[in-house]
Wavefront OBJ file of the C-alpha trace (Angstrom):
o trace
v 27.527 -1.506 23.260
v 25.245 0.016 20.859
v 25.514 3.112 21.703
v 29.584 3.169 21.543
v 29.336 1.652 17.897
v 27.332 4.480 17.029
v 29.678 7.021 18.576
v 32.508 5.089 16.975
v 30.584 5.562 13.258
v 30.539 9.291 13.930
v 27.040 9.674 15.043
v 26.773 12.020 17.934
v 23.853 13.191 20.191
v 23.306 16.160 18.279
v 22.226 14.158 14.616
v 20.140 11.933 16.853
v 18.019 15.236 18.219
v 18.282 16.087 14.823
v 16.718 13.077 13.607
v 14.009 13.538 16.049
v 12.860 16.781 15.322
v 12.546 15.834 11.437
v 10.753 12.648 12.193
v 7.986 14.837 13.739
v 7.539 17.173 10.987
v 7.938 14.465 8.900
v 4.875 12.788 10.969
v 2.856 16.322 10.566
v 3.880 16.128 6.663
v 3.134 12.481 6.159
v -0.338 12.973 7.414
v -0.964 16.217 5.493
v -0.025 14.686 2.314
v -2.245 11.567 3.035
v -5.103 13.267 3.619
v -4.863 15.423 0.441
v -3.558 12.534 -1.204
v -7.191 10.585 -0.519
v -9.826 13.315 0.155
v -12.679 10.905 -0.306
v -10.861 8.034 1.903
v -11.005 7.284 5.604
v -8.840 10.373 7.858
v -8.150 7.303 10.083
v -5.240 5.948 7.223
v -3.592 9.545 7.275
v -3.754 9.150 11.313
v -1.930 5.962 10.688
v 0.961 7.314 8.628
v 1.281 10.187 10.994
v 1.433 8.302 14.152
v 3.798 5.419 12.407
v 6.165 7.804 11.465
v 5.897 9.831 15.216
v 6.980 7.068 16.759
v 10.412 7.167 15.450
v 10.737 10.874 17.368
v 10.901 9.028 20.983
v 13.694 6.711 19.954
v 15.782 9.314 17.988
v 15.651 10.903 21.594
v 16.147 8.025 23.549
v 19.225 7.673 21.358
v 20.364 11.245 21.824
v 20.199 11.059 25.552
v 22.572 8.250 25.694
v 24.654 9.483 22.777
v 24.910 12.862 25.314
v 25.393 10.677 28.545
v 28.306 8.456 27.113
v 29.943 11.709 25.482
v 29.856 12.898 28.936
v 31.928 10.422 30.441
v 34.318 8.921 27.288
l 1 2 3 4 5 6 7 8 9 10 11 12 13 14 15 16 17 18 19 20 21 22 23 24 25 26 27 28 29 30 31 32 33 34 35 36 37 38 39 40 41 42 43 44 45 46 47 48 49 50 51 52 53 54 55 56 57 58 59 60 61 62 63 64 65 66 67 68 69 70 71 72 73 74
């Protein structure tokens, strides 16, 4: 159901991948910019930031792979 909305918005399996890959340089840039962004404060925040915003990447692909499967078969 979710899945066919999306398709029926336009998004297709290819913007979700998309999404995925930025998320995780957007993870890797997150961190890098907290840790500059505090260099006297605890690395453990930047961790934080970089791992909330890495978590996205597994759903973007999750997404993707059904995006891909019901593009198969529609």
């Amino acid at each position: 159901m979710v899945v066919k909305k999306l398709h029926e918005a336009g998004v297709r399996s290819e913007h979700a991948y998309a999404a995925a890959f930025g998320s995780i340089g957007l993870a890797v840039l997150s961190w890098a910019v907290s840790v500059k962004a505090e260099p006297g404060a605890d690395v453990a925040r930047a961790d934080r930031w970089g791992i909330f915003v890495g978590e996205w990447a597994p759903t973007f692909f999750g997404l993707g792979l059904a995006l891909a499967m019901y593009e198969k078969h529609a």
